[in-house]
C-alpha angles and dihedrals in degrees: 000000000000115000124210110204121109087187100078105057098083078068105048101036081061086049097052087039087056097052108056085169080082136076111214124170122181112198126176129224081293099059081233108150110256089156142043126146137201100272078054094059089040098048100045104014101239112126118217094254080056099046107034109096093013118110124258086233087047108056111022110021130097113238099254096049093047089091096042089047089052088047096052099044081055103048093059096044083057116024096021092241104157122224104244115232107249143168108255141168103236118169136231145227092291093039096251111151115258118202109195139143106264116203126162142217118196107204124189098217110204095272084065088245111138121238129186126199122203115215107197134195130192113225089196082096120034097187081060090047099057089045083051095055092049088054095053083042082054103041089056089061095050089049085050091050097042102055122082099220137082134249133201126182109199134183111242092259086066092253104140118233104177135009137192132186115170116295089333122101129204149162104186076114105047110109088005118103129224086265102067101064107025127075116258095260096055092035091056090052093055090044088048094050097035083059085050101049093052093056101048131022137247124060124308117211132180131151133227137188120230122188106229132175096290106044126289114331122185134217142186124220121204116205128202134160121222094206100194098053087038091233142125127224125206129199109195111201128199102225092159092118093038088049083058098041086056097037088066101043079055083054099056096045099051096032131059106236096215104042101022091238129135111270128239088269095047086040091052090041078048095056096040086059088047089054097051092053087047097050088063100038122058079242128129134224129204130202108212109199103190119187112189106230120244094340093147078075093068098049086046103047102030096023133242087295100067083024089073097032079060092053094052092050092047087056093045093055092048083046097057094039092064146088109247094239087066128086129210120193135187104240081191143268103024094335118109132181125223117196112185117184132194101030116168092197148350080259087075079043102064085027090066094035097052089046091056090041093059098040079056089067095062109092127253120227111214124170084342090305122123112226128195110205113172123190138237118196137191119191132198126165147195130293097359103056098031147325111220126058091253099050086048095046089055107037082051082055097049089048090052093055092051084052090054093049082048088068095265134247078092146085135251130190122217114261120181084250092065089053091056087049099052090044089056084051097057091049092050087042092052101034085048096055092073100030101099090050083047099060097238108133121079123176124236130200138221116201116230112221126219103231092213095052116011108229124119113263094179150340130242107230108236121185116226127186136191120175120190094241100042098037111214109343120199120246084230077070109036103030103069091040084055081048090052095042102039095241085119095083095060091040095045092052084050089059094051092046097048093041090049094051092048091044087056091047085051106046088049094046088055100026079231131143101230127171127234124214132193133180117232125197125209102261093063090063082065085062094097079191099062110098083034084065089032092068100033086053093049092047086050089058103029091243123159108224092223077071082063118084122181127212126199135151142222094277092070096047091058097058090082097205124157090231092059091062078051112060098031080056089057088049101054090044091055088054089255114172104231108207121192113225129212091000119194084033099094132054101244105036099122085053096054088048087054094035092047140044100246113160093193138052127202124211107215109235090239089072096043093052090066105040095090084047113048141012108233075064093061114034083054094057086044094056091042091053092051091043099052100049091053086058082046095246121145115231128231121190111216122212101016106180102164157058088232093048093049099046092047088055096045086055088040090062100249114167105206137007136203120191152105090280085078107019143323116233110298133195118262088265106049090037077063095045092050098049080058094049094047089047086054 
């Protein structure tokens, strides 16, 4: 008979500790020793420390039974052959022979790993022996009492003969069948399995479900035949506890614990289920891969409260603007899925996406607050951009991306060369992630020109990288993916490090004050450890901060965050130059000169290419020259090419210039190597 009930074992275990009359050893699947009492230690002279984690055929068989032994203990783990209880002459420490009466008991513990327990008796003393036999007598019924499930032993007809249920006896089934106190549909599966049990060996198992007094319980039934009585026992187990445990833990896998919608792993079984219809159908479906637009600035500004509450809205609106037969899942953070079936055409497509774009552009109210939560959508159907859930996941994704880069609050279907691209983008993305530890990025400078006198007063530190399997690849193309990724923050520290350390070779080369400017993105401002580094980094290389200049842009600016008043207020109390970058090129950049305390203004190349071609050009970098000056910035002209150009921004007043007319960005030694030259 195997018992499955860990729970019992405290009390046995007591029961066997307390008898040292009797010899009781516990061994796992391994036959490894996890219990030995003290009639153990007694009968063959191994103490527990000794015995635990040593093997049966190790410590108490003779050398010609260890095989058979291993045999045996197999056998009934995998074919449920029971080892037969048997008198055998075992030996002891001291390899004495031990004659005793060998029975066993399997046990399937709750990790489902089997367990058998040896109960010994020595036959030296009979009046022990039959002590011995009582007590086994005795410590079946305390299994029996200790376990929670029931047991029934039925003839193979289905008459019950014996039943146990916990410390409870009673005989209201004896004589009686299955059938006489379950409901048909439950009868008819004992019935099923106890038929199937008889004809083949090992254990049968199923569950059922059975409506009591206090709502649906559920219940497992263990099946085994014992051949040569020609009966059947059954083990009934409560699992009513364990069914909504797991229940639960179904819940949260298949269902987003925030909005209630399917999660990424129930919306992609979803869409597998769709394919299949629509492969045999002339139907079309449709991935839907919806980011909402700017929603950080939510959490940042309002906080992760209103932040979620946002979130549910935004599904609830999905949610309403739909057909019933579509899903739509949560893929996780901001980033929702869309699965639309039975499409005639891409028509019923664009048709569903411009109505949720423009849905979108009605404002949320959260906690009295009006909220504005655009949308950015990537689309990918099938056939024609996939036919499996992972192509179409990541074709939608690809599409998405090109939405964001169209300025967002749009669509964007998935074209192949949004594919290439995407696939450009993973490379990047894997090759990026060791090349720090790789040692392949180097920075370049280019020097900054006085205007008045022509001779180089600083460099502005750019990164270059080249990797042996993607060749040189441009900063337009890493540097946003390091953005995305993080990685931004390590190699941004690298930049400063390496720009200050050159700053300090070259100051002390020329015996020359220069400048040094970087370039910082916005994720580094949410490093609450980088000014910390900053002027730890300046004091390693003796370095005055006024030497540092940082650059930003616009973009930053936008983002509104508290920590980026932060952090531009630590700047400017280090001492800290604040240079703004492409400026003319955003919306508000008059208002963050006049909002922040920035000491250097950049005209974006874009201006300085037309000023020696049209007017509206020129008059602009006229007036931003002017304008500048009067705030007390210094000006630097991005992107000058030429000797014209050169010449109109020296008589407009400009201060510094950086561009191709003097030199494109150089490495630390050349850069060396051209000051010299310029000094000849």
């Amino acid at each position: 008979m195997i018992v499955h009930q860990e729970a019992i074992k405290d009390a046995v275990y007591q029961l066997f500790d307390e008898v040292d009359a009797l010899s009781v050893q516990g061994y796992d699947e391994e036959r490894r020793v996890i219990y030995w009492n003290l009639g153990s230690e007694m009968l063959y002279g191994y103490t527990e420390q000794e015995a635990v984690g040593k093997k049966l055929e190790d410590l108490i068989f003779p050398e010609h039974m260890r095989d058979p032994v291993i045999a045996a203990h197999s056998n009934w783990l995998k074919k449920g052959i029971k080892i037969p209880a048997a008198e055998i002459t075992l030996c002891n420490k001291n390899g004495g022979d031990v004659t005793v009466f060998s029975s066993h008991v399997l046990f399937t513990n709750e990790r489902n790993k089997h367990e058998m327990y040896c109960i010994d008796i020595n036959l030296a003393e009979a009046r022990q022996a039959q002590a011995q036999a009582k007590l086994k007598e005795n410590m079946l019924e305390a299994v029996f009492e200790a376990t929670p499930d029931s047991f029934f032993l039925m003839e193979e007809d289905g008459s019950i003969i014996d039943y146990h249920a916990g410390d409870s006896t009673t005989s209201e089934y004896v004589g009686k069948t299955i059938e006489d106190f379950f409901p048909d549909h439950i009868a008819n599966k004992f019935k099923f399995y106890t038929t199937k049990a008889i004809t083949q060996e090992g254990i049968l198992r199923f569950e059922y479900e059975l409506a009591i007094t206090n709502g649906m319980s559920y219940f497992e039934a263990r099946l085994s035949h014992l051949q040569a009585f020609k009966q059947v026992v059954i083990i009934v187990r409560d699992i009513t506890e364990q069914y909504k445990a797991a229940e639960t833990i179904k819940q949260h896998a298949y269902f987003d614990s925030l909005t209630l919608l399917p999660t990424r792993f129930l919306s992609l079984d979803r869409l597998s289920q769709m394919l299949k219809e629509a492969q045999r159908s002339t139907e079309k479906v449709a991935l839907l891969f919806l980011d909402l637009d700017d929603f950080k600035k939510v959490n940042d500004s309002f906080g992760h409260e209103v932040g979620d509450k946002l979130l549910v809205a935004a599904a609830n609106r999905l949610t309403l603007a739909l057909r019933k037969a579509d899903t739509v899942g949560r893929l996780g953070g901001d980033e929702f899925i869309v699965l639309l079936r039975s499409l005639a055409g891409s028509r019923d497509v664009i048709d569903i996406v411009e109505n949720l774009l423009k849905i979108f552009r009605e404002p949320f109210q959260v906690d009295g607050k009006e909220l504005i939560l655009t949308l950015s959508i990537g689309i990918a159907t099938y056939p024609e951009n996939g036919d499996c859930t992972s192509d179409l996941l990541r074709n939608a994704d690809a599409a998405m991306y090109q939405a964001k880069l169209l300025g967002r609050n749009t669509y964007s279907l998935f074209t192949k060369a949004m594919n290439d691209t995407m696939l450009r983008r993973f490379e990047i993305e894997e090759q990026l992630s060791m090349a720090l530890e790789r040692n392949e990025f180097e920075v370049y400078y280019q020097p900054k020109i006085d205007v008045k006198n022509r001779s180089i007063i600083g460099a502005e530190a750019l990164l270059r990288w080249r990797n042996p399997l993607l060749g040189n690849v441009t900063p337009d193309e890493f540097i946003p993916i390091a953005e995305h990724t993080g990685l931004i923050v390590p190699i941004g520290k690298y930049v400063v490090k390496q720009a200050l350390s050159f700053l300090n070779e070259w100051k002390k080369i020329h015996r020359k004050n220069y400048t040094m400017a970087v370039n910082l993105s916005p994720r580094q401002f949410r490093d609450k450890a980088l000014m910390s580094f900053v002027e730890q980094s300046l004091n390693d290389e003796n370095i005055k901060a006024g030497s540092l200049e940082f650059e930003i842009t616009e973009g930053i600016l936008m983002d509104g965050s508290s920590y980026i008043d932060d952090a531009l207020n630590e700047i400017h109390k280090l001492g800290i130059k604040l240079s703004m970058d492409d400026f003319g090129t955003g919306y508000s950049s008059l208002n963050y000169l006049r909002q922040y305390s920035f000491d250097i203004l950049k005209i974006d190349r874009s201006f300085i290419k037309g000023i020696t071609l049209n007017k509206a050009d020129f008059d602009l970098v006229k007036a931003t020259i002017a304008m500048a000056h009067s705030l007390d910035l210094l000006v630097v002209a991005e992107g000058v090419e030429t000797h014209e150009q050169f010449t109109l921004l020296d008589t407009l007043g400009c201060d510094l210039i950086q561009g191709y007319y003097f030199s494109k960005p150089l490495p630390a030694k050349k850069l060396l190597d051209f000051q010299v030259a310029q000094s000849d």
